[in-house]
N, C-alpha and C positions, 0 to 999 in steps of 0.2 A: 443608481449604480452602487454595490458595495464589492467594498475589494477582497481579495484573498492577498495574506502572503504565500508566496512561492514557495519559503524555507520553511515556514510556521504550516504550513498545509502538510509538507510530508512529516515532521517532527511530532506533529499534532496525532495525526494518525497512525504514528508507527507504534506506539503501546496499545494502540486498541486492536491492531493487525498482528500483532503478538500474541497479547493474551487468546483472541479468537485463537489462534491456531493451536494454543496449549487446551485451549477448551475441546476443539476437533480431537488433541492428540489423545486427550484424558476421554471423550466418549468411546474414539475406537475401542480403547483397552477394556472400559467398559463392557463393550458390547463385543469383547471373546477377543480381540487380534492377539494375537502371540506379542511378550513383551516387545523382544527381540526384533521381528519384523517391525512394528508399529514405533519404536523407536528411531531402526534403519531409517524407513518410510519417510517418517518423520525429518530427520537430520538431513536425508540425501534433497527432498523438496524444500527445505529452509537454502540448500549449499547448490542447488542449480537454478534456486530463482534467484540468489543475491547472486548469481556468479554470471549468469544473462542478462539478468539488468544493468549489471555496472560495467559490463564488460561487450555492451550490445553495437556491434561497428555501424548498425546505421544511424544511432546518432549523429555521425558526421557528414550524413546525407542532409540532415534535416535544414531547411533557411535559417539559418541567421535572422532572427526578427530585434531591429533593435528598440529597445525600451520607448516610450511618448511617456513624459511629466505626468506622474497622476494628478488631476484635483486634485485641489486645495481641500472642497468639499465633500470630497467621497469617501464615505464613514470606510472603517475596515471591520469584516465579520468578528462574531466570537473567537474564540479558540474552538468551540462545540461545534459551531457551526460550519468551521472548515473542515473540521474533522470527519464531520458528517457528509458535507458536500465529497470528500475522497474518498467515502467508502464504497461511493458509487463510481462504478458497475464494477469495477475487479475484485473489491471486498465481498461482498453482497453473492455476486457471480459464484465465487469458490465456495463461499459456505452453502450457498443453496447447491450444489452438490456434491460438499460433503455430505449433508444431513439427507440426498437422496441416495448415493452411497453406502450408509451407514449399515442400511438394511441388505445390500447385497452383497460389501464388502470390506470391513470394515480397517484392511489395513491401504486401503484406497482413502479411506476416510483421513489417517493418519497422514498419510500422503500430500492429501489435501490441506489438510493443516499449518505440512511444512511449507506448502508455495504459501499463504493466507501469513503465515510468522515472514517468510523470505522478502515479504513484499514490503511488510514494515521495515526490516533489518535493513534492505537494500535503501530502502525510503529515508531511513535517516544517515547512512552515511551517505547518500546523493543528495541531503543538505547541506551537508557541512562542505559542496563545494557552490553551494547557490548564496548568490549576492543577497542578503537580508533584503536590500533595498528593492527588491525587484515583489512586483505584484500583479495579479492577475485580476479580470473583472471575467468572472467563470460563464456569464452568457455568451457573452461575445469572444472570448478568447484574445483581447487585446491585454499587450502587456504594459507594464506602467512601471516608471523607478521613483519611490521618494528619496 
């Protein structure tokens, strides 16, 4: 069993879900969008995924799970490693279509970019309200507090 932290998981990966997106934003313009739109694109998909995720009411649907004592012995991942572990499926997901996009349209691509940046952006100010102490074991989805 290794652990993830909770707050270190989204922090971890919010610079890497950033840059991706400025990478999407910089292919579209590349590949012809208008600055203008591809910008918009860009700015409106960073400002209605950070604005749904922080702002998403069924969080307060969700159980209440309260934390179990982590081991004593149970190492905690990289920083890489969680990072990685987060990229999966929503990271991963928007780039693979952006870059099928790119070809058909590429201020969709820009677009794309900004939910892939919004997810980081949202991802690190939804740490800064999560307990450091709190940790995940990402198979099973049991939570643990040190």
């Amino acid at each position: 069993m290794t652990l993830h932290s909770v707050r270190g998981r989204s922090l971890f990966v919010a610079p890497i879900r950033v840059a991706l997106g400025v990478v999407w934003l910089v292919a579209a313009r590349l590949a012809g969008a208008a600055s203008a739109a591809a910008l918009l694109a860009f700015a409106g998909g960073v400002f209605v995924t950070c604005f749904t995720l922080l702002n998403d009411p069924r969080t307060r649907l969700l159980p209440q799970r309260e934390p179990k004592p982590a081991p004593v012995h149970a190492p905690v991942a990289s920083p890489a490693r969680q990072a990685l572990a987060a990229l999966m499926p929503s990271t991963v997901g928007v780039s693979f279509l952006a870059a099928v996009a790119i070809a058909v349209q590429a201020v969709l691509t820009a677009l794309l970019g900004g939910i892939c940046a919004g997810l980081g952006v949202a991802g690190a100010f939804a740490a800064l309200r999560i307990d450091p102490r709190l940790y995940v074991e990402p198979k099973s989805g049991a939570l643990y507090r040190r």
